[in-house]
N, C-alpha and C positions, 0 to 999 in steps of 0.2 A: 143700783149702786153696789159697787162689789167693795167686801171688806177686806181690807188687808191685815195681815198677820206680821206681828214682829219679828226680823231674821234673828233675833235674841230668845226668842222664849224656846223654852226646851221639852220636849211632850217626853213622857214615863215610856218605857218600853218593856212590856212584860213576856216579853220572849214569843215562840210560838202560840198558834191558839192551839191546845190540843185535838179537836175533830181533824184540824188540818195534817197536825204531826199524824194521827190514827190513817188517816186516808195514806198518807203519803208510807207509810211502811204498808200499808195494804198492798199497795200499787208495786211497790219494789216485789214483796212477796209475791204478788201472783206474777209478772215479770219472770222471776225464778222460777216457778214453776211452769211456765208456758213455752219459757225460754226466748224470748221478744218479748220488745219494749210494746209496752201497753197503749200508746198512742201514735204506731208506727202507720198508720194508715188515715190520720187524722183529716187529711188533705184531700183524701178520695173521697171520704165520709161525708164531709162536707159538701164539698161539689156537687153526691149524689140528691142532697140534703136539699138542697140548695140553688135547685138549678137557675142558670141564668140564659139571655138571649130569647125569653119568651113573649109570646102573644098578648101584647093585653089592647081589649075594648077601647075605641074612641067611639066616646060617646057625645063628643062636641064640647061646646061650651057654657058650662053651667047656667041657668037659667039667672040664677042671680047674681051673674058676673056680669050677663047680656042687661040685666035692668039694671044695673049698677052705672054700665056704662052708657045707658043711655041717659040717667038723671041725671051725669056728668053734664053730657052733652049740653041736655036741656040749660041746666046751672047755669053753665057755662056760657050758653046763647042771651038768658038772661041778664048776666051781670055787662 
């Protein structure tokens, strides 16, 4: 059951959270000092992270997918 909310009510808005503001002039600072943006390679990093197109094991099909599907069967021949 999903709740829905009123397009009428109005939630408080207490500005930034400060860790956030702190991080974010971190980031501007050390940017100035590096002289590059901070996350200009974010996309490589990732990738390297993250690789895709790999190997993975088959190992068939589940033992209890295979009895699953034969109590089916059976059920099924019964009824």
């Amino acid at each position: 059951m999903l709740l829905s909310i009123p397009e009428d009510i109005q939630f408080p808005s207490y500005g930034a959270d400060p860790e956030i503001t702190d991080t974010s002039n971190s980031i501007k600072s050390s940017e100035k000092t590096l002289g590059k943006p901070f996350l200009a390679n974010w996309k490589a990093n990732v990738a390297a992270v993250n690789p895709r197109d790999y190997k993975v094991a088959d190992f068939g099909v589940d033992h209890d997918i295979v009895a699953t599907q034969k109590n089916i069967k059976d059920s099924e021949a019964n009824l």
